[in-house]
N, C-alpha and C positions, 0 to 999 in steps of 0.2 A: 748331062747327067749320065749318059750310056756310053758314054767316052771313059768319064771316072768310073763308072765299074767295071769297063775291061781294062784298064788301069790297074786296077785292086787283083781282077783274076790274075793281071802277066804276073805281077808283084807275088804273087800266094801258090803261081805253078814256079817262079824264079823261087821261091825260099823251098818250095817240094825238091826241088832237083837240089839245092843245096842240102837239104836236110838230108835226101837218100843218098850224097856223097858223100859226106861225112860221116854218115852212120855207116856206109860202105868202107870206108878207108878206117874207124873203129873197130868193128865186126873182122878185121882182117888181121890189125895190129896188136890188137888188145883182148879180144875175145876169144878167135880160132882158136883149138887147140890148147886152151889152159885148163889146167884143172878141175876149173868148174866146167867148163866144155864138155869135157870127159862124163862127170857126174852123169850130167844133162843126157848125153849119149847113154851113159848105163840104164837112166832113167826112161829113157827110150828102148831099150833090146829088150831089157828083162820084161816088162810086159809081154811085151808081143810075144816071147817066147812061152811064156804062163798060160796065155790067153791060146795059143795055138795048142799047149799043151791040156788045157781045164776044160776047154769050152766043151760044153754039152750038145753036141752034134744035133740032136735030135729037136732041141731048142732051139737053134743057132739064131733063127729067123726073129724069133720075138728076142733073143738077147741082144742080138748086132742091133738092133732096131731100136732100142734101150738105150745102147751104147750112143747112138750117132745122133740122140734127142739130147744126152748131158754132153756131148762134144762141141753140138750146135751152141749149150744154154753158156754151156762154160767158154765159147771162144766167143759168142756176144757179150758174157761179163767181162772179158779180158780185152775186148778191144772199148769197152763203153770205159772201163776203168781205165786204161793206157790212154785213150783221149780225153779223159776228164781230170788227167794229171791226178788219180787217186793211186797207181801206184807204178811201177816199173823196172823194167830186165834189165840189169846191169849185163849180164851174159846171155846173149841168143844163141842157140845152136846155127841157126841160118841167120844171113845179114837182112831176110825178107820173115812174115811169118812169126812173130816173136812167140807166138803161141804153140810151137809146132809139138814139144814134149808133153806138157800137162793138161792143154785143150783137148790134143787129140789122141794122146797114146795114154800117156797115165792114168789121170782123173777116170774117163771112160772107160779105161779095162780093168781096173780094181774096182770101180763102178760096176760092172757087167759082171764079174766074181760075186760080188754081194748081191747081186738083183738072182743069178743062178742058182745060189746056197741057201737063200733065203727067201723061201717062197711064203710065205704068210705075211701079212702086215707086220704084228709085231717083230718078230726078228728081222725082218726087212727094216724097221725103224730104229731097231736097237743098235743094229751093225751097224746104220748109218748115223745113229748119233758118236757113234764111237768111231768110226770114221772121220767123221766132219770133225769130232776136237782132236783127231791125231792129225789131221789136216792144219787146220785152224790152230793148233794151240803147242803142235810140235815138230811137224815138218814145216812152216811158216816160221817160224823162229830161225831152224838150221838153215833154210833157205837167205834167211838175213845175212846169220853169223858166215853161211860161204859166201855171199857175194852174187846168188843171183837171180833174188828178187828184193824188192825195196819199196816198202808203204810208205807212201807221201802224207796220204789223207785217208789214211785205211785203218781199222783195225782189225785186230784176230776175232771178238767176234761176228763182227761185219761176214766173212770167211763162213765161219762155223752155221751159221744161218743160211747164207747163199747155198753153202754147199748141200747141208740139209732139205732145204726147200726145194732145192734141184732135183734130187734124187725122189725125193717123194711124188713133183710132180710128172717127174717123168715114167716112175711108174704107172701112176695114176693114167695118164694118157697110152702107153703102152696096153695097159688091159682093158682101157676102152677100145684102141683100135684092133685089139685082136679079136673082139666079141666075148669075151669069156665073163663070163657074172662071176663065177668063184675064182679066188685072188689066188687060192690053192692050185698047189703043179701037183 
């Protein structure tokens, strides 16, 4: 019996090195460099440049801190959904990482903009209802129609929900660990 299971491991690290060659020799011929690449990469700068230009210096600590709690929630949701075959990148910016633009740079810095502008609950909930269905209900669509993401088993309001829930809770946590009782900046 402990023969067959290292049996099964050689077999499942043998289809891991085929799979990261393949998706290696993909990512180089099909991917690099196409116009949705591009995108991806815009979608990448223009944050960080917003986010270096907006951020409220004085706050940095509690907003970076925001930031890297939806980077966390949203790169657990995108590898739980990429292994659970609910949805998938046809175009990675890296052939490693497929999360690397809207886990960690996008989501979280348009994220950290509305957690900064919107200090109160309600407008803190507003912006992000309005967020999550420009998320959810219209960058998720254009995302399809270019070619680089694709719901297997997903839908838009699946999306609209996660997104929502995330932000909420991460505030929520965020002003617990800062000690502050009033939600008010």
């Amino acid at each position: 019996m402990n023969s067959s299971r290292e049996s099964l491991h050689e077999k499942i690290l043998e289809l891991k090195q085929t799979e990261f060659d393949l998706s290696l020799q993909h990512w180089y011929n099909y991917e690099l460099f196409t116009w949705q690449w591009w995108i991806k990469f815009i979608y990448l700068i223009i944050p960080i440049f917003l986010l270096y230009k907006l951020l409220d210096r004085k706050r940095s600590f509690e907003i970076l801190t925001y930031g890297l709690m939806i980077s966390l929630m949203a790169t657990v949701m995108d590898v739980v959904g990429v292994n659970f075959v609910l949805w998938r990148y046809p175009i990675r910016m890296l052939p490693v990482g497929i999360f690397l633009v809207h886990d960690l740079v996008f989501i979280p810095i348009v994220s950290m903009l509305i957690f900064q502008y919107n200090s109160n609950w309600k407008a803190f909930i507003t912006a992000n209802i309005v967020l999550s269905a420009i998320g959810a209900y219209i960058e998720e669509p254009i995302a399809i129609w270019i070619n680089i993401y694709e719901p297997l088993a997903w839908k838009h309001t699946y999306s609209f929900i996660l997104f929502l829930t995330m932000t909420v809770v991460c505030k929520y946590i965020t002003i617990r660990l800062s000690g502050k009782k009033d939600v008010q900046h």
